[in-house]
N, C-alpha and C positions, 0 to 999 in steps of 0.2 A: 230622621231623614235616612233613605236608604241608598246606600252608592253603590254603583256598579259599575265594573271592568269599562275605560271609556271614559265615563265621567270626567271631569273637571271641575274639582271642588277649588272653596279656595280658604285656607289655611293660614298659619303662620308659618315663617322662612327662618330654618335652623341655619341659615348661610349671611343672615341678615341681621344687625342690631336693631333693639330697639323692638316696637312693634308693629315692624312692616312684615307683613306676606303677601302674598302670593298666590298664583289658579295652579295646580297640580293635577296631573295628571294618573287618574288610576290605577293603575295596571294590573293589578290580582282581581282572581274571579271568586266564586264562592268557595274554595279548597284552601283560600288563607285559614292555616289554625287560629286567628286571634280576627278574622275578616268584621265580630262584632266590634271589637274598642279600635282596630286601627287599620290601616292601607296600607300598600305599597305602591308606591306614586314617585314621580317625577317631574321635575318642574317647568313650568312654559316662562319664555319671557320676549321681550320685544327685541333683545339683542340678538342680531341673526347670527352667530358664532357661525363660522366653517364647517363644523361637522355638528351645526343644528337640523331639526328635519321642520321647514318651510310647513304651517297650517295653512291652505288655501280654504276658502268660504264655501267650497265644495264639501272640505272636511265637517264642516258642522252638521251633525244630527241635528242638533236644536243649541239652544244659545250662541255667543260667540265671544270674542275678545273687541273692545273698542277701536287699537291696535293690529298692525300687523303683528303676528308672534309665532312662536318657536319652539318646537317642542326640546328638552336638553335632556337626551338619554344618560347623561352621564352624572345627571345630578339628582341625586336619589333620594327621598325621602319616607319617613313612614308618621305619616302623618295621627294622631291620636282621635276617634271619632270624633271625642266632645271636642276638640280643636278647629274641625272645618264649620265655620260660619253658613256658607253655604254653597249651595251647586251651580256653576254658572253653564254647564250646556254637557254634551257629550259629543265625540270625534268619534268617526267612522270607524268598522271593526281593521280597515285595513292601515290608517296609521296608528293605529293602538300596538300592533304586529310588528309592522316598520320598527315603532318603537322599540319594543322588547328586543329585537332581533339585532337591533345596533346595540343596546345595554348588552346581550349575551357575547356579542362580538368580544367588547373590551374587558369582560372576565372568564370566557373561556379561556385554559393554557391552550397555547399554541402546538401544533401534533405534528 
């Protein structure tokens, strides 16, 4: 299966016991050095946290969530390829951005 920047796979949850996962969000393009075994992603869920960013049904390329849900820039994953089951849609290139841009937020030092 091939994933790409956007995507919304859906994985197992290193945050999670047991064997629940989770839709993760993709966020490397093809310049990941390891882009064939693994991603770097982030996770969606229906908890609308404070400083989660709201998915509207506008955002869907294709697929969606059953749920309302939520992207969590702050919760980061690197998902292993053979680990994602499978692809459930892709998000527009502009919350993919939003994304990234609040994750850079919380690790840039402050200048």
């Amino acid at each position: 299966m091939s994933v790409e920047r956007g995507d919304v796979v859906w994985s197992d949850d290193p945050f999670k016991d047991g064997a629940a996962g989770r839709p993760w969000l993709v966020l490397n393009d093809e310049m990941h050095p390891f882009g064939d075994e693994q991603h770097m992603a982030v996770a969606l869920s229906t908890s609308g946290h404070d400083a989660a960013i709201p998915i509207r049904e506008a955002d869907w390329i294709d697929g969606g969530t059953p749920k309302r849900s939520y992207v969590l820039p702050w919760a980061i994953h690197s998902p292993q390829r053979a680990d994602v089951t499978h692809r459930q849609g892709r998000l527009d290139a502009a919350i993919v951005t939003r994304t990234v841009e609040q994750l850079l937020a919380y690790i840039e030092p402050d200048e």
